[in-house]
C-alpha positions, 0 to 999 in steps of 0.5 A, a space after each residue: 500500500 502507499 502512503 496518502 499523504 494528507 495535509 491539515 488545515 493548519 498546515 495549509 494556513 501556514 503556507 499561505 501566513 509563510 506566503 503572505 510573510 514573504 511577499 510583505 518582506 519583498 515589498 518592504 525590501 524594495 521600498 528601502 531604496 526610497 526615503 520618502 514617497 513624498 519628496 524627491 531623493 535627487 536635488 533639483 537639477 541647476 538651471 540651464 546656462 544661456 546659449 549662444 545662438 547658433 542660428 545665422 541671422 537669416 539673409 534677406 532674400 531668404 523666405 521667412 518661415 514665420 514665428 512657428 517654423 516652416 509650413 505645409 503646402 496646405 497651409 502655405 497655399 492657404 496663406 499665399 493668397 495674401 488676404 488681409 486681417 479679417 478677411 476670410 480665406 478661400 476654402 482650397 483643400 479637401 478638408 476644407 470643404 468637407 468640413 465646413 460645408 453648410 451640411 455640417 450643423 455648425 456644433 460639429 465643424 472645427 473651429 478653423 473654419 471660423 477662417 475661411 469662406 463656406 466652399 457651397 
């Protein structure tokens, strides 16, 4: 005959206690690296030192490319046609049209279109 083995209880409560046990003891292990939760171990980095430009003043025949960098065909095109302030820009691109249009209710159109002429 061979031998059951049979567990108590007890012994299955001890294995979940030693369990437990060893995972607080890991967890608390890894916090130790940490002194506070609250306030940072590292000191606050020094302040950047003013650079040099390192940019050439732009040439006066070079294009500007405008206080936010270079654009896109779209935006270039859309900005070519030279329309003074307040005045309203002609719907070019496809989106544009699709999204301005008179068929969308005007709570669902972007509020760029407020920029140009209606495409319909």
């Amino acid at each position: 005959m061979l031998p059951t083995l049979r567990r108590s209880k007890a012994s299955g409560e001890t294995d979940v206690t030693r369990l437990f046990i060893a995972m607080l003891v890991v967890s608390l292990a890894g916090c130790t690296s940490t002194s506070s939760l609250f306030t940072p171990n590292e000191p606050p980095a020094p302040p950047p030192a003013p650079e040099q430009s390192a940019v050439p003043p732009p040439s006066p025949d070079a294009p500007a490319a405008g206080p936010r960098g270079p654009m896109t065909p779209a935006a270039s095109a859309a900005a070519a046609g030279g329309a003074a302030p307040g005045e309203l820009l002609e719907c070019v691109t496809q989106s544009c049209k699709i999204n301005c249009s008179q068929k969308v209710k005007p709570q669902f159109r972007p509020k760029w279109c407020a920029n140009f002429k209606s495409p319909d």
